[in-house]
N, CA and C atoms as a LAMMPS dump frame, in Angstrom:
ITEM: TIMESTEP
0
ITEM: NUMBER OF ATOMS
420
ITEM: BOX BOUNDS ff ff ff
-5.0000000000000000e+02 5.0000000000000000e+02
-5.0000000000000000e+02 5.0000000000000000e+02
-5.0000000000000000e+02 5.0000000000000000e+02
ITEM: ATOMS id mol type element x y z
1 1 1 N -264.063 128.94 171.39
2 1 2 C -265.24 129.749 171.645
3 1 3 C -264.89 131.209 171.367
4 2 1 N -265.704 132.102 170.791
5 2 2 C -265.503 133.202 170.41
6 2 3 C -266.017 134.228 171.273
7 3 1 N -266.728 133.774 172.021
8 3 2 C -267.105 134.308 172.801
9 3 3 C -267.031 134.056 173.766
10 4 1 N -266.303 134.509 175.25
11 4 2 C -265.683 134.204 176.476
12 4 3 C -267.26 134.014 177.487
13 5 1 N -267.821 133.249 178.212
14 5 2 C -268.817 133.656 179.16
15 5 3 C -268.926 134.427 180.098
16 6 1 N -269.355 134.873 180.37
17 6 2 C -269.741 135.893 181.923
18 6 3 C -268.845 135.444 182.489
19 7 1 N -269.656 134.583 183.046
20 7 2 C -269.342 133.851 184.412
21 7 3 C -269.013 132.546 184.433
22 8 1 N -268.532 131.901 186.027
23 8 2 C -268.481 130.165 185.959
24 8 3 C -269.989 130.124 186.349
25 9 1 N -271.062 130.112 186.465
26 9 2 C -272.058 130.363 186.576
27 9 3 C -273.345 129.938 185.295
28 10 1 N -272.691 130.981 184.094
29 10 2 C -273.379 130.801 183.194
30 10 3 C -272.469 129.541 182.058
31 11 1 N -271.563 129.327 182.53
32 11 2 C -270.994 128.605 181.404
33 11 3 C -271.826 127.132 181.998
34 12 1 N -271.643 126.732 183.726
35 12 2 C -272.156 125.825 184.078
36 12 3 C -273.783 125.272 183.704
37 13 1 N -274.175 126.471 183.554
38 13 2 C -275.558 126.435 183.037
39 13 3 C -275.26 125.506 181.652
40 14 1 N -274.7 126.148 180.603
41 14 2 C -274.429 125.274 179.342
42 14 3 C -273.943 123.819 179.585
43 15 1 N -273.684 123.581 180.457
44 15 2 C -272.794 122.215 180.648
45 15 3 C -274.717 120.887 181.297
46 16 1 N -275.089 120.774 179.902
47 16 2 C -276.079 119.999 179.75
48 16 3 C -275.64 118.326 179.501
49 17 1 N -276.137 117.37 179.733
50 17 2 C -276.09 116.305 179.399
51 17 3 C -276.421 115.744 178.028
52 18 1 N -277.241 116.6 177.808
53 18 2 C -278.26 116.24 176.121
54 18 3 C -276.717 116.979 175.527
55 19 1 N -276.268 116.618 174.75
56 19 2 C -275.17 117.508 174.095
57 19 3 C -275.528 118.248 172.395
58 20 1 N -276.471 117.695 171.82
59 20 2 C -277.664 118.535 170.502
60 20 3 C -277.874 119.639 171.605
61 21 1 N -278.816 119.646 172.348
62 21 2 C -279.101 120.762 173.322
63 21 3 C -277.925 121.994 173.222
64 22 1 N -277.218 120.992 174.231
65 22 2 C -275.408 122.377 174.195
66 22 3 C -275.486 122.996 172.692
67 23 1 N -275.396 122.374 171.691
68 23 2 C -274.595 122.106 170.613
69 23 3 C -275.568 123.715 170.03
70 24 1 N -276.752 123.728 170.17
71 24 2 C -277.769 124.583 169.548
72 24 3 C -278.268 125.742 170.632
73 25 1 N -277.493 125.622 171.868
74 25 2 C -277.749 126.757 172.509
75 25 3 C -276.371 127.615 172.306
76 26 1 N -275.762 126.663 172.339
77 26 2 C -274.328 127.407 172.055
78 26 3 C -274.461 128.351 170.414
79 27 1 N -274.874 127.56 169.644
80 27 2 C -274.871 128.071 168.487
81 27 3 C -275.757 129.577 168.438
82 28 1 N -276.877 129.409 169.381
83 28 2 C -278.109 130.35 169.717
84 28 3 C -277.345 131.862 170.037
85 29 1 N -276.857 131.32 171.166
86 29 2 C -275.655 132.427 172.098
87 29 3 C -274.561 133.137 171.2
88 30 1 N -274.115 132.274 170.476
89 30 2 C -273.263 132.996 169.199
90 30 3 C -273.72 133.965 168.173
91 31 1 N -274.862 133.735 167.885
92 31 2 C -276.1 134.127 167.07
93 31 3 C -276.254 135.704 167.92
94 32 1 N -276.524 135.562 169.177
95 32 2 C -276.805 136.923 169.583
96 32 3 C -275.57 137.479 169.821
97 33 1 N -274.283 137.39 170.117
98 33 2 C -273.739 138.173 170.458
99 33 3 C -273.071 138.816 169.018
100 34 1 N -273.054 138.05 167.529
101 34 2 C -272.734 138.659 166.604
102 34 3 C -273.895 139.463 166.115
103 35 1 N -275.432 139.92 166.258
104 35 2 C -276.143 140.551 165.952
105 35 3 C -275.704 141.557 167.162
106 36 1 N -275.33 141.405 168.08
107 36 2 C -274.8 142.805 168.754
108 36 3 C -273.745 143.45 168.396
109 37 1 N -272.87 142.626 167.837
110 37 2 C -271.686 143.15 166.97
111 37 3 C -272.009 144.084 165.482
112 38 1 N -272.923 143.25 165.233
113 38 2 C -273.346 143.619 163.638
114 38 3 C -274.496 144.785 163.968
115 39 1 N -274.804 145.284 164.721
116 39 2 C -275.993 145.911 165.072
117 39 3 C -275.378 147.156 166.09
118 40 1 N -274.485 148.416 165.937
119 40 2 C -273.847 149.112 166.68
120 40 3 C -275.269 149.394 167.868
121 41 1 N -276.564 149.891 167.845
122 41 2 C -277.086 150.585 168.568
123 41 3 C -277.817 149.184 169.275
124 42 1 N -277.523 148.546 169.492
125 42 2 C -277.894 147.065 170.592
126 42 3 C -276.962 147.691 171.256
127 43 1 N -275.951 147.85 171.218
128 43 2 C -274.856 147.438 172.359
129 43 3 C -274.743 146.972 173.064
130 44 1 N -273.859 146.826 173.804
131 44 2 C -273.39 145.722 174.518
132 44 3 C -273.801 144.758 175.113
133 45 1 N -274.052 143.544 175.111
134 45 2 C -275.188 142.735 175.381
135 45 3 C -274.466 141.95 176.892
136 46 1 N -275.446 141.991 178.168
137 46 2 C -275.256 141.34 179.583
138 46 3 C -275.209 139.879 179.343
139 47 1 N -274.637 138.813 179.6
140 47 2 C -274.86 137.459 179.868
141 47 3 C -274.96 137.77 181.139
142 48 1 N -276.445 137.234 181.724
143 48 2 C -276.488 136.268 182.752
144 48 3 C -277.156 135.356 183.582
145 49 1 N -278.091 134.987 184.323
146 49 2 C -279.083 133.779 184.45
147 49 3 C -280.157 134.287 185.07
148 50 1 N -281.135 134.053 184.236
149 50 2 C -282.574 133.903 184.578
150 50 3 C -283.292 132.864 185.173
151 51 1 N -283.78 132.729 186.009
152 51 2 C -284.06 131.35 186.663
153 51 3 C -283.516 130.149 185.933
154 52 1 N -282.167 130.341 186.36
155 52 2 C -281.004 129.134 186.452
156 52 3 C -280.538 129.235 184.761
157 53 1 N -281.179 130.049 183.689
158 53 2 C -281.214 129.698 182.285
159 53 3 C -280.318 130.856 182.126
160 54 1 N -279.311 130.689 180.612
161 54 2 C -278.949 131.899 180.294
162 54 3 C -279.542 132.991 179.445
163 55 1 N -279.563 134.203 180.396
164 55 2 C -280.103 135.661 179.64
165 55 3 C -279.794 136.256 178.863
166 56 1 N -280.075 137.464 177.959
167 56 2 C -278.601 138.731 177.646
168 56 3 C -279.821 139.537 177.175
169 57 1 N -279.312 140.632 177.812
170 57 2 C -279.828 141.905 178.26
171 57 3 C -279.251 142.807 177.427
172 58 1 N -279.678 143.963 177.066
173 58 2 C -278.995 144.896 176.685
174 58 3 C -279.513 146.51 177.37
175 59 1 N -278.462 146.255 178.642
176 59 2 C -278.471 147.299 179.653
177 59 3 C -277.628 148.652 179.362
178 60 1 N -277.253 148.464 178.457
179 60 2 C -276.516 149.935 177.79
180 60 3 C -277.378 151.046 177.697
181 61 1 N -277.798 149.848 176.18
182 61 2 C -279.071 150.884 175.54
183 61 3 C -280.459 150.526 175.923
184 62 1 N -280.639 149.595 176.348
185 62 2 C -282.003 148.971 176.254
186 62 3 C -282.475 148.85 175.525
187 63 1 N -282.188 148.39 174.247
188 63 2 C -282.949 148.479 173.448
189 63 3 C -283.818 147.244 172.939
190 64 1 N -283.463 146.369 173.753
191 64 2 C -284.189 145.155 173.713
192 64 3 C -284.974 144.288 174.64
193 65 1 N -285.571 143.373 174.614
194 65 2 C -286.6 142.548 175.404
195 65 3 C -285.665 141.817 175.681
196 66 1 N -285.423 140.773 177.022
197 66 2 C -284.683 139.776 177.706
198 66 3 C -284.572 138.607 176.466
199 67 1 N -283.691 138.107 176.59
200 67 2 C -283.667 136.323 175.498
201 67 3 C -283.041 135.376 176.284
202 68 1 N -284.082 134.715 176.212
203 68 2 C -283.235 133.603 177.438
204 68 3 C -283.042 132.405 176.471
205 69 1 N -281.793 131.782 176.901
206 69 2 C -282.085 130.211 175.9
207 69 3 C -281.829 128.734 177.494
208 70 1 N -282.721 128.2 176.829
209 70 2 C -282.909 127.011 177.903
210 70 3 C -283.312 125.843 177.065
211 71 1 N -283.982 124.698 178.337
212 71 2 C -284.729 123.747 177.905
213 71 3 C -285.942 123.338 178.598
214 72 1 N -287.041 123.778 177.11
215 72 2 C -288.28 122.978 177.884
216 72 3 C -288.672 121.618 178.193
217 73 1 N -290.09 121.669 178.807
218 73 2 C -290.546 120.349 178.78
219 73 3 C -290.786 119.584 177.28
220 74 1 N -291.095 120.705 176.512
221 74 2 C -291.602 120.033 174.968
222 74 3 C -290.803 119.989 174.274
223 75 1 N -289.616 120.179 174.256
224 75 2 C -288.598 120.21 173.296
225 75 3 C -286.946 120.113 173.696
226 76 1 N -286.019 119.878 173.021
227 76 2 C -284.611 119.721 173.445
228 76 3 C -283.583 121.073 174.484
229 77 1 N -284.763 122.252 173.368
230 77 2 C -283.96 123.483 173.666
231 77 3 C -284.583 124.538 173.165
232 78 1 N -284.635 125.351 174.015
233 78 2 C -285.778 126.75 173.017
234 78 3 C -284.525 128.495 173.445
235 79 1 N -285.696 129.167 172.695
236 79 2 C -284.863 130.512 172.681
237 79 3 C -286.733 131.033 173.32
238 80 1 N -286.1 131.705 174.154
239 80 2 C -287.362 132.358 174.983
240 80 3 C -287.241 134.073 175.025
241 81 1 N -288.523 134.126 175.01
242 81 2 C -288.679 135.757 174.923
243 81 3 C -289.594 136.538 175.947
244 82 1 N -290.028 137.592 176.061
245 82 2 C -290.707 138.062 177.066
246 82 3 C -292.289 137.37 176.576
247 83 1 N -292.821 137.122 177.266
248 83 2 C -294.241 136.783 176.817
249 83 3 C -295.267 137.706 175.945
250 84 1 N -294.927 139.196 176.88
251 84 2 C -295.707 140.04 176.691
252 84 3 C -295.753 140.948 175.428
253 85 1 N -294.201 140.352 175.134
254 85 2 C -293.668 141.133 173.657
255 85 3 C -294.597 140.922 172.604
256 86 1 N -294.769 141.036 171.444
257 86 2 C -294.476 141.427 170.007
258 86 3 C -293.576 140.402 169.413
259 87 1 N -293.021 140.029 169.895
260 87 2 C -291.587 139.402 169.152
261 87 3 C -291.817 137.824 168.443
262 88 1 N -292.789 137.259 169.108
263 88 2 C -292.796 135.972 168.77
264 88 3 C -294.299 136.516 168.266
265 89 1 N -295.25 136.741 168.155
266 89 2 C -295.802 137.463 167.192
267 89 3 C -295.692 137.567 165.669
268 90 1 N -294.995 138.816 166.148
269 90 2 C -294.005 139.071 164.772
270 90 3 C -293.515 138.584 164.032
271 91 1 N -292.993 137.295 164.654
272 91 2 C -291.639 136.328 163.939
273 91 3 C -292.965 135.198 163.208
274 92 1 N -294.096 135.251 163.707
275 92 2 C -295.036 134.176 163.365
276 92 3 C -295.903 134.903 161.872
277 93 1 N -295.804 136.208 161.97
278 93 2 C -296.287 136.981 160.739
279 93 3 C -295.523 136.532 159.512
280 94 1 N -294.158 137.193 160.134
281 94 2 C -293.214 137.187 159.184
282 94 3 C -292.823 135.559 158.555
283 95 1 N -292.822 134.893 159.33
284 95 2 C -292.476 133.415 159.192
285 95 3 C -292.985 132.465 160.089
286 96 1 N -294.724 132.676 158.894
287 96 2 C -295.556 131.339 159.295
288 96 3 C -295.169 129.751 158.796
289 97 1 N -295.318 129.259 159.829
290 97 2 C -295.461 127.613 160.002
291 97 3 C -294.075 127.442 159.823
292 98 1 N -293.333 127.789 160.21
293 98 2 C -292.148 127.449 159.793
294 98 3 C -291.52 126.776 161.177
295 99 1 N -291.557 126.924 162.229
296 99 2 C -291.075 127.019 163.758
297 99 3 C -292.218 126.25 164.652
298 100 1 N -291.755 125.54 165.734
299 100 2 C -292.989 125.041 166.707
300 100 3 C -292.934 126.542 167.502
301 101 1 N -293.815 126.582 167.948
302 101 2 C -293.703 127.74 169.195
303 101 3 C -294.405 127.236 170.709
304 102 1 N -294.046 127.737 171.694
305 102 2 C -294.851 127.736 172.499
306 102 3 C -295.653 129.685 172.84
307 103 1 N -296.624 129.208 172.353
308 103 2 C -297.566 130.496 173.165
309 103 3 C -296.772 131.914 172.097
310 104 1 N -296.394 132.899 173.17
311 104 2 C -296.106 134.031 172.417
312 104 3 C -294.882 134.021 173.46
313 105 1 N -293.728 133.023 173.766
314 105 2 C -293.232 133.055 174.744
315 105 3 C -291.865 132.189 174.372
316 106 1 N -291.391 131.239 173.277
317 106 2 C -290.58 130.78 173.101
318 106 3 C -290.715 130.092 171.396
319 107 1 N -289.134 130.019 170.95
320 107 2 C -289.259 129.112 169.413
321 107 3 C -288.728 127.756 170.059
322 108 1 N -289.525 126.675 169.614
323 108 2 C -288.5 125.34 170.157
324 108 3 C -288.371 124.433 168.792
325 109 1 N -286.767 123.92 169.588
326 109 2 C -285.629 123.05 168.678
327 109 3 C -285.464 121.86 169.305
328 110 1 N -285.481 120.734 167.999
329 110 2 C -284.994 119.658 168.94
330 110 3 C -283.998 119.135 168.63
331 111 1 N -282.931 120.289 167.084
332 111 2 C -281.726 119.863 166.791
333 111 3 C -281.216 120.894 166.452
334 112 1 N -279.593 121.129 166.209
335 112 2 C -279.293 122.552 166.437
336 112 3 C -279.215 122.858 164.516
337 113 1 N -279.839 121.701 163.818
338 113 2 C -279.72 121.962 162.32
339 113 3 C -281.051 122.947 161.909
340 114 1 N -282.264 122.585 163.038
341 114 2 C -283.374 123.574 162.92
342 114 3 C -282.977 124.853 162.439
343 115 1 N -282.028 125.121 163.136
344 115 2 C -281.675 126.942 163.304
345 115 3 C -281.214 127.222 162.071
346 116 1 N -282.045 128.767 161.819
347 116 2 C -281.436 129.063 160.355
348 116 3 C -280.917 130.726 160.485
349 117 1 N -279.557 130.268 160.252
350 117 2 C -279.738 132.106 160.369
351 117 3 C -280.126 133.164 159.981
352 118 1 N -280.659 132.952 158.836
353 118 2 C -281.531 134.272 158.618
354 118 3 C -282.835 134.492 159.27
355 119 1 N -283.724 133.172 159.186
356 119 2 C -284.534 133.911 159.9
357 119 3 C -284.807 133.743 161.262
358 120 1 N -283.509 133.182 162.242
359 120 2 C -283.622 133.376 163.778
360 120 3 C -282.975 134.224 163.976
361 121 1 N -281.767 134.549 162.631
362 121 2 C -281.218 135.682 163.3
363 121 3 C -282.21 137.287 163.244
364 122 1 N -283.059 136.881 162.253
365 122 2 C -284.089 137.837 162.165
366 122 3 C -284.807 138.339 163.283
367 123 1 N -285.472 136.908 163.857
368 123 2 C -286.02 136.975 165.444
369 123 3 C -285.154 137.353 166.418
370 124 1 N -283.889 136.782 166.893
371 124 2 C -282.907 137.69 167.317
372 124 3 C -282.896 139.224 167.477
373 125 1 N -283.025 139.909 166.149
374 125 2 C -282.72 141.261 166.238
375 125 3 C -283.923 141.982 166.413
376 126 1 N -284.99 141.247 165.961
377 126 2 C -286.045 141.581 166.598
378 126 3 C -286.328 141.944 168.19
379 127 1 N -286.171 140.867 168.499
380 127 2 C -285.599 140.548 169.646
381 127 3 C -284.844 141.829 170.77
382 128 1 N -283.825 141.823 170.228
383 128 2 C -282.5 142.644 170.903
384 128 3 C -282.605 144.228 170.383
385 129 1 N -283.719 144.527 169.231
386 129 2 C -284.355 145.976 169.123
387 129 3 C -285.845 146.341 169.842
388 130 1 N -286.143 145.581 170.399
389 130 2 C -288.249 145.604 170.336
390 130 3 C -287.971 147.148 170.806
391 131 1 N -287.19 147.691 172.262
392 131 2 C -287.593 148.678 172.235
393 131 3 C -287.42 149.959 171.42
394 132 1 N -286.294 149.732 170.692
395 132 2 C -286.067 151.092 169.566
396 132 3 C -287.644 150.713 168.78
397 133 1 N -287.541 149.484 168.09
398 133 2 C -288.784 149.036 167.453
399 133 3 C -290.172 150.706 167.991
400 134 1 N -290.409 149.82 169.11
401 134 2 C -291.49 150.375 169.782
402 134 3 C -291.309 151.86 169.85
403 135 1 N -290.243 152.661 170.211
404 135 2 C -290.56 153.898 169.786
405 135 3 C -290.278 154.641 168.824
406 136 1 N -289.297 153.865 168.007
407 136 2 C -289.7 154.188 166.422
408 136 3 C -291.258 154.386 166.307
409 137 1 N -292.164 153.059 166.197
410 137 2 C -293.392 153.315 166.004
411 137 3 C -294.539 153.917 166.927
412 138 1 N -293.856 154.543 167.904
413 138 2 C -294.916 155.431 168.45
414 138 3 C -294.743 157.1 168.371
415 139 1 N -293.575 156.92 167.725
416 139 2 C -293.213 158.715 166.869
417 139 3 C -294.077 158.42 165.603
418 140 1 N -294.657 157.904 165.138
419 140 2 C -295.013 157.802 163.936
420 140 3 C -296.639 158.512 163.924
C-alpha cells in the first residue's frame, strides 16, 4: 500500500466482505491521494470517517468539497460528494451517460474495472478544488 491509513479505524472501515468493493475503493483512495500529490494547492488531504465511511478533507487549504467512498444500497461501491455541490453536475456535463449516478450526490460502481482514470480522476480534482473552483469564478 502506498499509502499508509489514518487510522485502525479507517483501515477497518475498508475491511469489507464484498472484496470487488475493497478492490475499487481502495483503488478510489489511491486516486485521491495522488491528485493531492499531483495537485500542490489541494494539499494535504485528512483521511477520516464520515458516518462510519471513509472521508478526505482538505483542511489545509480547503480547497475542496468532502469525498467520501462507501457502499450503497444500489450498487457495490460509490464515491460520494457533497450533494449541494456542482461536482456531480459538472462531471455529468462534462461526461454524459457515461457513469450511473445517484442524484447530484454520488458516481456508482459495481466493479473496480468501471473506474477510469482520466475521467474520475477528473471528478476527483474537481472534487478536491470546488472551492478554489468557486472563487476563481466569482472574481470573474
Amino acid at each position: 500500500m502506498r499509502y499508509p491509513f489514518a487510522s485502525q479505524q479507517v483501515e477497518t472501515a475498508y475491511d469489507l466482505p464484498d472484496s470487488v468493493a475493497r478492490e475499487g475503493l481502495l483503488l478510489l483512495r489511491e486516486m485521491i491521494f495522488d491528485m493531492a500529490k499531483a495537485r500542490p494547492e489541494i494539499g494535504q488531504i485528512e483521511e477520516t470517517l464520515r458516518w462510519g465511511q471513509p472521508a478526505y478533507l482538505t483542511p489545509q487549504t480547503k480547497s475542496g468539497t468532502t469525498v467520501r467512498l462507501g457502499v450503497p444500497k444500489s450498487a457495490r461501491f460509490a464515491l460520494f460528494v457533497h450533494c449541494q455541490s456542482r461536482v456531480i453536475p459538472d462531471y455529468l456535463e462534462a461526461y454524459p451517460m457515461w457513469d450511473r449516478v445517484d442524484g447530484t450526490r454520488a458516481v456508482l460502481f459495481d466493479h473496480a474495472t468501471e473506474i477510469e482514470p482520466l475521467r474520475h480522476g477528473w471528478l476527483l480534482e474537481q472534487a478536491l478544488t470546488y472551492r478554489l473552483r468557486k472563487k476563481t469564478a466569482a472574481k470573474k
